[in-house]
C-alpha positions as CSV (number, residue, x, y, z in Angstrom):
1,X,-1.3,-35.9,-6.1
2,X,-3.9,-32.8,-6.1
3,X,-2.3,-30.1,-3.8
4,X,-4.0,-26.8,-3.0
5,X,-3.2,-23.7,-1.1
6,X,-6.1,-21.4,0.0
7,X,-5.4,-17.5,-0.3
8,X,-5.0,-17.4,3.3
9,X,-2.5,-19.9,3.5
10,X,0.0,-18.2,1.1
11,X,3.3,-16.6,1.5
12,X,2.9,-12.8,1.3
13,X,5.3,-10.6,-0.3
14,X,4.9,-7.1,-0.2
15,X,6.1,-5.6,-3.5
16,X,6.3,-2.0,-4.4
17,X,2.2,-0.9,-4.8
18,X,1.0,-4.2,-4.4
19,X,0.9,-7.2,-2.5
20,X,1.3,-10.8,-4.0
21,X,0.6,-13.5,-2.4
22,X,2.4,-16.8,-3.6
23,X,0.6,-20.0,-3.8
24,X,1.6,-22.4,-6.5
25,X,5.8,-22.6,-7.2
26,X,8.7,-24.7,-6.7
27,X,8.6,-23.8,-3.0
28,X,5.1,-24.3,-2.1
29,X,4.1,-27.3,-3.6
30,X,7.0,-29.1,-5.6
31,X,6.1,-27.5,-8.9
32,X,8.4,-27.5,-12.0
33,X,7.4,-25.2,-15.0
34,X,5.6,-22.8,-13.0
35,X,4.4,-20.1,-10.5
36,X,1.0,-18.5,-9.7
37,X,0.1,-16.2,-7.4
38,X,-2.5,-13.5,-6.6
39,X,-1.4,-9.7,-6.8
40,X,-3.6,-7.2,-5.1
41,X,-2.8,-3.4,-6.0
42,X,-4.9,-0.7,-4.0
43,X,-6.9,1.8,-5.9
44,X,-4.6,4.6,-7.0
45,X,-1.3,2.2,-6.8
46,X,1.0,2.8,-9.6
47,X,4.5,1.2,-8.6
48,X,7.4,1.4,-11.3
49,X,6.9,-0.8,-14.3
50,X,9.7,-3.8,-14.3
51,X,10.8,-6.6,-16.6
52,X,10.6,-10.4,-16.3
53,X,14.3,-11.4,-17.6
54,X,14.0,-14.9,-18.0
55,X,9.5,-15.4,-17.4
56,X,7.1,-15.1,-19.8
57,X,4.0,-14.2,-17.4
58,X,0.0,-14.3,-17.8
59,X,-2.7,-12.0,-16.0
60,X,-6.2,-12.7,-15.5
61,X,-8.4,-9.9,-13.8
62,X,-10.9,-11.1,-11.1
63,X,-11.9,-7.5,-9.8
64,X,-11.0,-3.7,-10.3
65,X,-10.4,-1.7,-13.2
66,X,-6.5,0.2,-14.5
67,X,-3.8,-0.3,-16.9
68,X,-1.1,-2.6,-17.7
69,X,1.4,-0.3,-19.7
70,X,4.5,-1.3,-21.8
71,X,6.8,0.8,-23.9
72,X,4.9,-0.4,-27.0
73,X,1.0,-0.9,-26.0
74,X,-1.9,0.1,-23.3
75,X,-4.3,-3.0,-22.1
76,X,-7.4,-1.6,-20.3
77,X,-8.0,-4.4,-17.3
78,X,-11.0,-5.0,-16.2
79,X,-12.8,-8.7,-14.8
80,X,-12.3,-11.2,-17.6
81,X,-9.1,-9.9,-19.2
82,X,-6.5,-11.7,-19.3
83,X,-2.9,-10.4,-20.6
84,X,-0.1,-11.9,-22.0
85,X,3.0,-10.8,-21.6
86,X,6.3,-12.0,-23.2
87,X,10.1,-12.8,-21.4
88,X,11.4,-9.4,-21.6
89,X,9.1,-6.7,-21.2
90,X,8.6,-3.6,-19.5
91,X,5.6,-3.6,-17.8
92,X,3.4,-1.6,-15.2
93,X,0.5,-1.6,-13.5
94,X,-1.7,1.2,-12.6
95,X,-5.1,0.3,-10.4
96,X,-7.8,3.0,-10.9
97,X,-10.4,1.7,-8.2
98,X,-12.8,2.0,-7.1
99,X,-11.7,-0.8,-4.8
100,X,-8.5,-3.2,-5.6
101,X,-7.1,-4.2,-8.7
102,X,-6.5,-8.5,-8.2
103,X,-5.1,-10.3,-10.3
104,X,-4.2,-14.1,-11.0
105,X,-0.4,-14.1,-12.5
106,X,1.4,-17.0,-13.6
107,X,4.9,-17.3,-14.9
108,X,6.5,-19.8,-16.9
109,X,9.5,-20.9,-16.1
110,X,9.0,-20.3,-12.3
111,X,10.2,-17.0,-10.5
112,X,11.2,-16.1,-7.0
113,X,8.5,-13.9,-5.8
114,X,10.1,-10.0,-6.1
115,X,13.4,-11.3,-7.5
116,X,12.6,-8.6,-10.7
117,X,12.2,-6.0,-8.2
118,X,14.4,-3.2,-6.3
119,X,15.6,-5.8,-3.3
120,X,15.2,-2.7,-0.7
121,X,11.7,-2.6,-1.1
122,X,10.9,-6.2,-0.8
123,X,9.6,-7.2,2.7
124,X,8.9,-10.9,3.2
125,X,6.5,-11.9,5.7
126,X,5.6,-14.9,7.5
127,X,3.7,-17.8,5.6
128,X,-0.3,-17.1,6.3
129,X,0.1,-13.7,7.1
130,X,-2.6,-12.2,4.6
131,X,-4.4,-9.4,4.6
């Protein structure tokens, strides 16, 4: 069975420079091998790189214009990129506006939105309370 979560309708998690909203995983919808979400960084956000331990992960660019820097390489994002990036990297993103840097990520095999992050700076909230 088709199942489908609008933008609205997805958990929000609000990650160090960013907010990602979670639509397609395990928890949401019963998926197996992956998770996709939608990460909106404000212009000017530059939040600490971090590593996927166990996820390789894929960006695609919808809107805005920054940087996804790794210890080894600099990808210029703008609408129509999209990134790969292997299990294991250090990554981060810098959004240089004007307007929003968005993003569609995915992650194979599924992660726990923020899991990868500093856990004190993780806040939660309520399913459907986007932005």
């Amino acid at each position: 069975m088709l199942k489908a979560v609008r933008r609205e309708e997805a958990q929000v998690f609000h990650l160090p420079g960013r907010d990602w909203y979670h639509s397609i995983g395990p928890e949401t919808v019963g998926a197996h091998h992956i998770t996709v979400g939608w990460a909106s960084f404000p212009e000017g956000s530059a939040p600490p790189g971090h590593v996927h331990p166990t996820q390789e992960e894929v960006v695609f660019i919808v809107s805005g214009h920054g940087q996804l820097i790794s210890p080894d390489s600099t990808v210029a994002l703008e609408p129509g990129v999209a990134v790969y990036i292997p299990i294991g990297t250090l990554h981060a993103t810098v959004s240089h506006g004007p307007g929003p840097l968005e993003m569609v990520c995915s992650f194979s095999p599924p992660v726990a939105p923020g899991s990868y992050e500093d856990p004190s700076k993780v806040t939660r909230s309520q399913q459907g309370d986007a932005r």
